[in-house]
C-alpha positions in Angstrom: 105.6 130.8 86.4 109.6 130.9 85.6 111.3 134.0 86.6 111.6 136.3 83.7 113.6 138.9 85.5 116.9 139.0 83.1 115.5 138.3 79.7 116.1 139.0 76.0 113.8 137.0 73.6 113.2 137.8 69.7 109.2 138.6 69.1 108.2 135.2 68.7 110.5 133.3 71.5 108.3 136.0 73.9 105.7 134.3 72.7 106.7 130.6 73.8 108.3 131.3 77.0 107.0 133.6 79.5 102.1 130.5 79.7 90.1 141.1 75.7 88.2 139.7 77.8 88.1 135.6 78.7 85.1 133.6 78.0 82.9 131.9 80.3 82.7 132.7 84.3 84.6 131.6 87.2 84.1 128.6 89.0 83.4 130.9 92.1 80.2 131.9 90.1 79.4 128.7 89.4 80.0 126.1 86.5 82.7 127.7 83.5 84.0 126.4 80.2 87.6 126.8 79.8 88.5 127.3 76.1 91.7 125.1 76.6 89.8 122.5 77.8 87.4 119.3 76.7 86.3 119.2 80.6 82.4 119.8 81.3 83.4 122.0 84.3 80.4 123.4 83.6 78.7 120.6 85.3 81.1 118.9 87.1 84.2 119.0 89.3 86.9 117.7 90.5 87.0 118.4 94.1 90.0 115.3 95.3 92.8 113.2 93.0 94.4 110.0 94.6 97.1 108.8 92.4 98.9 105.2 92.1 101.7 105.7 90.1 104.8 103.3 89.2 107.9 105.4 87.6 109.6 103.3 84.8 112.4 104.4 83.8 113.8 101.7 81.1 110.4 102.4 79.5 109.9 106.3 79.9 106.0 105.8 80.9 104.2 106.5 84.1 101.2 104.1 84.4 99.0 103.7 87.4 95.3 104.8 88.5 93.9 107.9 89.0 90.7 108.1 91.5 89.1 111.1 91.2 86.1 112.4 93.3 83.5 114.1 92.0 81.0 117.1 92.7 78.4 116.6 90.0 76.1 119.4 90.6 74.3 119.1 88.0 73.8 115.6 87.5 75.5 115.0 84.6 75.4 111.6 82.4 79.3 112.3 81.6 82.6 112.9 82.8 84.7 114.9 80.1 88.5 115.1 80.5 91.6 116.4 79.2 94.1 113.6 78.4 97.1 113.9 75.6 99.2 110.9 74.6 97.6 108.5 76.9 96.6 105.0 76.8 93.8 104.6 78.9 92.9 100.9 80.1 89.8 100.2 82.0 87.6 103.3 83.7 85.5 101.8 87.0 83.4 103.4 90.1 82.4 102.4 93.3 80.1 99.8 93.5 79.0 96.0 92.7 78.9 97.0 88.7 81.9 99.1 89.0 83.0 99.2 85.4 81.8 102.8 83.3 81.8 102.9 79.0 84.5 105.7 78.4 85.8 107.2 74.4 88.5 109.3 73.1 87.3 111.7 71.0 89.0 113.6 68.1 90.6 117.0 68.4 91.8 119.4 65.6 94.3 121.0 67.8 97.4 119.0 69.0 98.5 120.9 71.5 95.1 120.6 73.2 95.1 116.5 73.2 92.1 114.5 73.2 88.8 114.7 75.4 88.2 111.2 77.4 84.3 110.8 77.5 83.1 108.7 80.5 79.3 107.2 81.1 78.2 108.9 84.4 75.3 106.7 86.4 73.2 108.2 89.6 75.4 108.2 92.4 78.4 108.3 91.0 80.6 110.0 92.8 84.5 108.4 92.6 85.9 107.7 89.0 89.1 105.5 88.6 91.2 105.9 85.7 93.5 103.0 84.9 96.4 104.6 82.4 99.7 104.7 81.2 101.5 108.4 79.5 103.7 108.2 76.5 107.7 108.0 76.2 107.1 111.6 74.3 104.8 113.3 77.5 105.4 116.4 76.7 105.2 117.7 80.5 107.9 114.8 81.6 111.6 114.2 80.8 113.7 111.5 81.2 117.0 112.0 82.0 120.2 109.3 81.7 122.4 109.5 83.7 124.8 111.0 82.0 122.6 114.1 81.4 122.3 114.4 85.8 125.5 115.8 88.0 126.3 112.7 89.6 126.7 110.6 86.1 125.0 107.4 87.9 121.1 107.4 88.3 118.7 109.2 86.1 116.1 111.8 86.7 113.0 112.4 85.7 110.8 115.6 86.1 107.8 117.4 85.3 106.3 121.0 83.7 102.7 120.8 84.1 101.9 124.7 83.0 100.1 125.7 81.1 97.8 122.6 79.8 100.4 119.7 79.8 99.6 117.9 83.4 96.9 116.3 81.2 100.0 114.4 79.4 100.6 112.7 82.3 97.5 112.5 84.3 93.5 112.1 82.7 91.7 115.4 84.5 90.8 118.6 84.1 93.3 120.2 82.9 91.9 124.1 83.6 93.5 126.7 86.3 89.9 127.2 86.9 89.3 124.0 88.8 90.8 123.5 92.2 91.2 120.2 93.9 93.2 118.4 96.8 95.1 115.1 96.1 97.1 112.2 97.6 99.7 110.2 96.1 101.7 107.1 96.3 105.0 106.3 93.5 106.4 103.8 93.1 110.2 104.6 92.2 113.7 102.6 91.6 115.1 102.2 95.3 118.1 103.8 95.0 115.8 107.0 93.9 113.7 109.5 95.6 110.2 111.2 94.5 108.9 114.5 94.9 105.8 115.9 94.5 104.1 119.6 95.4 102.8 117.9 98.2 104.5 116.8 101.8 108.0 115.2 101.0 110.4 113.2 101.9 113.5 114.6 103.7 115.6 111.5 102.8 115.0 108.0 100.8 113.4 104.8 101.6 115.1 101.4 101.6 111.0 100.6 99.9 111.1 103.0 96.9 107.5 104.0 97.7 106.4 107.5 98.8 103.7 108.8 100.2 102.3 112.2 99.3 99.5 114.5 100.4 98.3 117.9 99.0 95.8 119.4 101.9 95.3 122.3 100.2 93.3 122.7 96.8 95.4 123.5 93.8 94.8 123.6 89.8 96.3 121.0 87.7 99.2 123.3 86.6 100.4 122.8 89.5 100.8 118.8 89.5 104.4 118.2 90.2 106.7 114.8 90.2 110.5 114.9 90.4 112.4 111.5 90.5 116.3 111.7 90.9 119.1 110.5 93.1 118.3 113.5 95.7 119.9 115.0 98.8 117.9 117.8 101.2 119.9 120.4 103.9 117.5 122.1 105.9 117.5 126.5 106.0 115.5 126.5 109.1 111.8 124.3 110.2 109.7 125.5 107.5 112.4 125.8 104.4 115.4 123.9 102.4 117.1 123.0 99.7 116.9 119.3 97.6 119.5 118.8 94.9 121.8 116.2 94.0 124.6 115.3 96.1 127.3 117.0 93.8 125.2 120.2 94.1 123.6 120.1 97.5 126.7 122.5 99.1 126.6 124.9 96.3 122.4 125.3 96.8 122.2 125.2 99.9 124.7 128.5 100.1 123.1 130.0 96.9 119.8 130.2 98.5 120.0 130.8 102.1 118.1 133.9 102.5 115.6 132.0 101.5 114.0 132.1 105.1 114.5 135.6 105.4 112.4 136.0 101.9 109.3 134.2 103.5 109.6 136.6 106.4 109.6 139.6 104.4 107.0 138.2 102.2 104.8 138.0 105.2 105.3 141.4 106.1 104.1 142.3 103.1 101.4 140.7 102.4 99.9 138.3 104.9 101.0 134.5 106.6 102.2 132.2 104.4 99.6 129.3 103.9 101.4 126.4 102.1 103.3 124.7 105.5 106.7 124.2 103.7 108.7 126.1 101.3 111.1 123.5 99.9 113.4 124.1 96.8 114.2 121.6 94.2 117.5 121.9 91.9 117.2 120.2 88.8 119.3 119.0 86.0 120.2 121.7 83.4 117.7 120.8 81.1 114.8 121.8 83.0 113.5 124.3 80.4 112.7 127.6 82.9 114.3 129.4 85.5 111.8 128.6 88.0 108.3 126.9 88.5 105.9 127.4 91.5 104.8 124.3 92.8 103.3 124.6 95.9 105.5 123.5 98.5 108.4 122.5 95.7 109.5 125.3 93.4 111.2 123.9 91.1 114.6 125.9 90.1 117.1 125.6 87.0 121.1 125.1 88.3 121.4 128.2 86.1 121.1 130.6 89.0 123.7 129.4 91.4 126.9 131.6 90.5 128.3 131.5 94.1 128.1 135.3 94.5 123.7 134.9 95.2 123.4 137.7 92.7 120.3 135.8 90.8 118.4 135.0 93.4 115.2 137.3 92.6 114.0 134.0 91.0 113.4 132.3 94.2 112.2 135.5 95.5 109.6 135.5 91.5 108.8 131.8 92.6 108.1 132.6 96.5 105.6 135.1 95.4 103.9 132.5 93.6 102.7 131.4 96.8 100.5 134.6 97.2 99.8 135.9 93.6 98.9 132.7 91.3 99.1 130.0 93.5 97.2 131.0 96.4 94.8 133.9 93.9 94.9 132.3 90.4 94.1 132.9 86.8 90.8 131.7 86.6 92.2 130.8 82.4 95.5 132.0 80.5 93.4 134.3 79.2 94.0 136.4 83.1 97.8 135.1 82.8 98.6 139.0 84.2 97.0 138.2 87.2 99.2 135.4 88.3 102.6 137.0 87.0 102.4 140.9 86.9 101.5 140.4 90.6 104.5 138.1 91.8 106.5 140.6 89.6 106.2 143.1 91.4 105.6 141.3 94.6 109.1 140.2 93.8 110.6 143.3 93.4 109.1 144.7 97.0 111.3 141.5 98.2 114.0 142.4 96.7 113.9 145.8 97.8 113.3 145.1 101.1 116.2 142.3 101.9 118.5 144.2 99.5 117.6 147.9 99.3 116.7 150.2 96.6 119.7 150.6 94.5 119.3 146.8 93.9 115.6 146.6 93.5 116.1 149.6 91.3 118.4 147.6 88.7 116.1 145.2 88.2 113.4 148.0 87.8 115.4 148.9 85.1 116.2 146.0 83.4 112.6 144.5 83.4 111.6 148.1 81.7 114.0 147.5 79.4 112.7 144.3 78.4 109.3 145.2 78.5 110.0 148.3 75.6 112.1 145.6 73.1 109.1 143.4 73.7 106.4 145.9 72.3 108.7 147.1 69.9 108.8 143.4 68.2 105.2 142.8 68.7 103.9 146.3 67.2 102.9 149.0 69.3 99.1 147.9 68.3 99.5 144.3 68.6 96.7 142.4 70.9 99.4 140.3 72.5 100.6 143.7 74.2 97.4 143.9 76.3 97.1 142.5 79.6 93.4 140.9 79.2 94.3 138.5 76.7 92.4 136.5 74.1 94.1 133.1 73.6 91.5 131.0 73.1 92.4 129.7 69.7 96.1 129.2 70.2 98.2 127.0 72.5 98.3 129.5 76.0 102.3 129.7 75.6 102.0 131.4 72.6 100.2 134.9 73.8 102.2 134.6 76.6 104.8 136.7 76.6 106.7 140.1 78.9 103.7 141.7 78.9 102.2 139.7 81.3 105.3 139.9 83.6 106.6 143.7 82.9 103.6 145.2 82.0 101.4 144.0 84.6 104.0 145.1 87.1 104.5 148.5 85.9 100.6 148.4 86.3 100.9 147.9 89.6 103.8 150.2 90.7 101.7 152.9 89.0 98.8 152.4 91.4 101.4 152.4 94.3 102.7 155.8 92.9 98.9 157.2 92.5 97.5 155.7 96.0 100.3 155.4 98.0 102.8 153.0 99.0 101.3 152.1 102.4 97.2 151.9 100.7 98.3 150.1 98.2 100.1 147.0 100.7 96.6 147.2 102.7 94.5 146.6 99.1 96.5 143.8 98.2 97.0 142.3 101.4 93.1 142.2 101.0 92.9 140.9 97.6 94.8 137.9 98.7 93.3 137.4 101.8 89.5 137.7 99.5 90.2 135.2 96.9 92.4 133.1 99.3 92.7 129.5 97.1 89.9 131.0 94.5 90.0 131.9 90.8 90.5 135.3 89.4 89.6 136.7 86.0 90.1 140.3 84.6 86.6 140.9 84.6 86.3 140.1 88.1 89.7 141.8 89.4 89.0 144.8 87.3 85.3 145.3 89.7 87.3 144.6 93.2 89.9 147.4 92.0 86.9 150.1 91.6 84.7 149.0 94.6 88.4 148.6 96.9 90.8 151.1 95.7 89.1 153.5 93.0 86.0 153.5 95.1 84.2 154.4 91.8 85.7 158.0 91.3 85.2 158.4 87.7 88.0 161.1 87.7 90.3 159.3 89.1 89.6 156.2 87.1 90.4 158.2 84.1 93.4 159.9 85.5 95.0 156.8 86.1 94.3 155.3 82.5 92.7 152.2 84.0 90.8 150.9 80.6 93.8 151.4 78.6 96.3 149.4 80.9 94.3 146.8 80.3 92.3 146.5 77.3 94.6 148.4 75.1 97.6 147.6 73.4 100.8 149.6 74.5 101.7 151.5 77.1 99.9 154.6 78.7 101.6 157.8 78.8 101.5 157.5 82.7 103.7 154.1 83.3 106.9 154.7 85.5 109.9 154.9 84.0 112.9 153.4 86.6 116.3 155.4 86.6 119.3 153.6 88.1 121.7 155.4 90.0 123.8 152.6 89.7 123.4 152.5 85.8 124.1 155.9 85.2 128.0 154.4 86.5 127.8 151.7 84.4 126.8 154.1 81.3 129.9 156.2 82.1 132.5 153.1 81.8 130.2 152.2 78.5 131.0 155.6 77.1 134.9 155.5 78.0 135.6 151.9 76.4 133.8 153.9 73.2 135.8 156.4 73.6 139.1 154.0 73.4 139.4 153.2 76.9 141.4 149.8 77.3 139.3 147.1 78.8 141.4 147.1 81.4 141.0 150.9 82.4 137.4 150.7 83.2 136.2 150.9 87.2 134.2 147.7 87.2 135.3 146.7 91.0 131.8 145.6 92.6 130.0 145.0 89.6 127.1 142.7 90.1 125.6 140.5 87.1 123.0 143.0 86.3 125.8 146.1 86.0 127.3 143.7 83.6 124.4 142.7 81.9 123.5 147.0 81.6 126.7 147.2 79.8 126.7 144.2 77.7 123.3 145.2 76.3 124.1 148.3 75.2 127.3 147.6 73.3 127.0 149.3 69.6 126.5 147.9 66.3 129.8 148.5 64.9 131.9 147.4 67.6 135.3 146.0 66.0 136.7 142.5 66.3 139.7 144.0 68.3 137.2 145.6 70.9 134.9 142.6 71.3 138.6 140.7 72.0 139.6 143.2 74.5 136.8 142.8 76.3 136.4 139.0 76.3 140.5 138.8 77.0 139.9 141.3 80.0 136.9 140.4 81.6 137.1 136.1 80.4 133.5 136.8 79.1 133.8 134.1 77.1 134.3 131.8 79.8 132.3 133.4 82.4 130.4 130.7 84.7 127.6 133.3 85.6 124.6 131.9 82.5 123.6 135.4 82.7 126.5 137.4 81.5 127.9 134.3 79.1 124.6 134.7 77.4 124.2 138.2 77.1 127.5 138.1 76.1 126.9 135.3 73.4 124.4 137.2 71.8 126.6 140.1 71.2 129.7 138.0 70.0 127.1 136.0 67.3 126.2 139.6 66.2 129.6 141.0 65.6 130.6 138.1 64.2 133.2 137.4 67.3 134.4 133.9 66.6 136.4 133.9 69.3 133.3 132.5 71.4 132.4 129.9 68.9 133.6 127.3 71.1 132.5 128.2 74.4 128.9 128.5 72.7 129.1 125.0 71.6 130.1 124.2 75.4 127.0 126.4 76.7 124.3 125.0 74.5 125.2 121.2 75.4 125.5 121.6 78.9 122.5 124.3 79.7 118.4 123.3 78.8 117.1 126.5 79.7 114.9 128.0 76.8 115.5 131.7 77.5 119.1 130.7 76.7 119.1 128.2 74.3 116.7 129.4 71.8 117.8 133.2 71.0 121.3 131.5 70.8 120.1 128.8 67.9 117.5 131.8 66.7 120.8 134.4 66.5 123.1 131.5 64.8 120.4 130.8 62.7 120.2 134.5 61.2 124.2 134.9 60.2 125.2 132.8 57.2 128.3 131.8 58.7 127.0 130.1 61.8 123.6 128.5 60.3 125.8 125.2 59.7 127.3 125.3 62.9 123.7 125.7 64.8 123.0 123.0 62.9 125.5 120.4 64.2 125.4 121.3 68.1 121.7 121.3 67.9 122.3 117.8 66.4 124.3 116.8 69.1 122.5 118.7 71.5 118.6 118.3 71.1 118.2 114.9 72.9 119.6 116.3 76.0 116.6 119.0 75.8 113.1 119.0 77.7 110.2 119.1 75.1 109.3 122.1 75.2 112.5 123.7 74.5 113.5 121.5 71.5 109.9 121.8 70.3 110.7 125.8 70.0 114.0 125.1 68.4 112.5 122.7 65.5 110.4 125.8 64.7 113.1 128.3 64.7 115.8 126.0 62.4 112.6 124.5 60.6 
């Protein structure tokens, strides 16, 4: 999913930000019930999609028909599902008598929509679905165009994970069903359309694209994009797509990109997805990153000019490997998909940057990962890595575990087994499962047959039931030490100590130095320190979203007024929901600033994707 490399979320913002053992079996053995969804995958599948689509954008729908071809193994009389908020209008097959009975059924749960119920004859073996989504589709938002860079067109985009493409498109809505698709949209003609699918390098005079997926993907990783767009080419297999005002700007944040998919090849086997395209989208877009196959999706939050935040393309790259190509077979195996690219990111890192860098960001996921058990209880079940989520929303046991934990799982089998065994077992594992579902269960057997090789000792050396059926961490996870932090912690301890801001060695400091020191600030800092600082250093002001955030978090605590203002700018202007929610949720806490969270949010809310403003309801109630 979204990078979650520089975070710090309150217990239950973990929760919403980052979507035991799971129930049911794989599809690889077979047919599976998913707990999040309605769809029989136990008897049938979806094996291609073909989408008609026409974008309104006066309107806010999406309405077309979806054709959707079948393997029915076990000849079932019905077709289940998932659908949310949609108006379905006529369901046919192929045929002379092409029209099929369908229902809506009734859900308890909101989040997990309603089930569409369609009559299955002998023979069936294509079923069209005529529909239109809802102005509220809570995986789309619609953007004027004062909320885009260019002030003149609108936008529109999409967040699929973890069970909203079924918002926006009847299927079946499970990361344990794979399927190809094609596409044509139908968009304004000044516009262009995306999908994770072959694109478009430049628009139409017909406002109609063409779009092809070849290679099978789950429905989390349905992906539209609609905007006034421009693209700059890296090199014949990568670029950049952002809006004119911010093509420049991307195109030089992320040009190692190339030299990313390189390394991750060297790492881990040839990149299977053709094209590697970035998309920059509006502020809003609620994460750092999503991994759409062929499109990652990226927020505007990470171009600072300096390329220090581009691990999240490097996250979203390794996507391509762990989760995309080898996925969770239900959120329930969420680790599997993000503890992998986590530390698949890292090796990136390391490898294009060296180890001092890599190290840092070691560090600071560590760091994340202890505040984040700390808040959820060093028993809690949300701290293991096998998951059970069935009866919630999947966002909502998702959390840094998944992410930090899962990679400090991994590094520790790289310690025990060595560096270069380790790369060879993985390289396998991907090369295994290639475009297949994984659970725990299953992942879990392939360690001890491929790694382990059964050796009961070593098994229990390692800790290997406790990593991931246990809450908390074993006694054996790494701990990172930064060189480079160790300097920062000396210029910590001097400003304590009554250092002037403007005595302390900062020269070379990247954003994570900064974001080292700004975490660690104390309690009782005075209001005459905090202004130092923000006078010195413009903290206040600062145009990296990293360090103005970690920064706003302290100022909100020590009651630093002083930042009031540029707060007010920040949460208007940026969508992200790492960001924006611990801002309202710290606000929220101090007396003094509950009527102030209260009138930007006012202001501020429409300009918000759903699932952002949905989390910030719930924290101001």
């Amino acid at each position: 999913m979204f990078s979650v490399r520089i975070v710090l979320l309150p217990l239950f913002l973990t929760t919403l930000f980052f979507s035991g053992c799971r129930s049911g079996s794989t599809e690889a053995d077979g047919g599976f019930q998913d707990a999040h969804s309605f769809a029989n995958t136990d008897s049938v599948h979806i094996r291609h999609m073909d989408l008609t689509l026409n974008v309104d954008f006066e309107k806010r729908t999406l309405s077309g028909v979806v054709s959707l071809k079948i393997d029915n193994f076990k000849k079932a009389r019905t077709l289940i599902l998932d659908t949310r908020d949609l108006e379905i209008f006529k369901v046919e097959a192929e045929g002379e008598n092409p029209q099929r009975h369908y229902s809506l059924g009734e859900s308890g749960k909101g989040y997990m929509g309603l089930p569409l119920t369609i009559d299955l004859q002998a023979g069936d073996s294509i079923i069209s679905v005529a529909y239109k989504t809802s102005p509220r589709a809570a995986a789309l938002q619609w953007l004027a165009p004062e909320q885009t860079a260019g002030k003149k067109y609108p936008f529109l985009f999409s967040q699929s994970q973890a069970i909203l493409a079924r918002t926006w498109i009847p299927c079946q809505d499970t990361p344990g069903i794979r399927f190809t698709y094609t596409a044509t949209v139908q968009v304004p003609r000044d516009l262009m359309a995306l999908m994770s699918a072959s694109n478009p390098q430049q628009k139409n005079k017909t406002g109609i694209y063409h779009f092809e997926m070849e290679q099978p993907i789950p429905s989390y990783l349905l992906a539209l994009a609609v905007g006034d767009l421009r693209f700059r080419a890296f090199d014949e297999r990568s670029g950049v797509y952002a809006e004119p005002e911010m093509i420049d700007k991307a195109a030089y944040e992320f040009a190692d990109t190339p030299r990313m998919i390189k390394t991750a090849e060297k790492l881990y086997g040839p990149y299977r997805w053709g094209r590697y395209d970035i998309l920059v989208l509006p502020p809003s877009f609620p994460y750092g990153g999503m991994e759409n196959p062929r499109l990652t999706f990226a927020t505007p939050t990470v171009i600072t000019g300096d390329r220090s935040l581009v691990s999240l393309i490097a996250h979203e790259l390794a996507h391509s490997w762990s989760g995309n190509l080898v996925t969770n077979a239900t959120w329930n195996d969420v680790w599997l998909n993000e503890g992998f690219t986590t530390y698949f990111e890292l090796r990136i890192m390391e490898a294009l940057y060296g180890r001092d860098y890599e190290q840092m960001l070691e560090q600071i996921g560590y760091q994340d990962l202890l505040r984040t058990l700390e808040e959820l209880g060093k028993d809690s079940p949300d701290s293991r890595l096998a998951l059970n989520v069935d009866d919630r929303d999947p966002d909502e046991g998702l959390s840094l575990i998944a992410y930090e934990k899962g990679r400090s799982f991994l590094k520790m089998l790289e310690t025990e087994f060595g560096r270069s065994r380790f790369d060879a077992f993985l390289k396998k594992y991907f090369d295994t499962y290639a475009f297949q579902s994984m659970d725990t269960e299953r992942f879990t057997r392939y360690l001890r047959d491929n790694l382990i090789k059964h050796r009961r000792r070593v098994e229990s050396q390692i800790h290997l039931r406790q990593w991931i059926y246990e809450p908390g961490l074993p006694e054996n996870c790494p701990v990172p030490d930064s060189p480079e932090f160790r300097k920062v912690d000396e210029q910590r301890m001097a400003f304590l100590k009554g250092a002037a801001a403007g005595q302390l060695k900062v020269q070379g400091w990247t954003t994570h130095h900064w974001l080292h020191f700004l975490r660690a600030l104390p309690a009782n800092l005075t209001h005459s320190r905090m202004a130092d600082l923000d006078k010195t250093f413009k903290l206040s002001a600062s145009p990296n979203s990293e360090i103005a955030f970690a920064w706003f978090l302290q100022a909100i605590n020590h009651n630093y007024s002083g930042a009031l203002p540029y707060i007010e700018r920040f949460l208007l202007h940026v969508g992200r929901a790492k960001f924006v929610v611990p801002l309202y949720a710290a606000l929220n806490k101090q007396d003094a600033y509950k009527k102030f969270a209260r009138e930007v949010y006012k202001k501020a809310r429409e300009g918000y994707h759903p699932v952002t403003y949905s989390a910030v309801d719930r924290v101001l109630k």
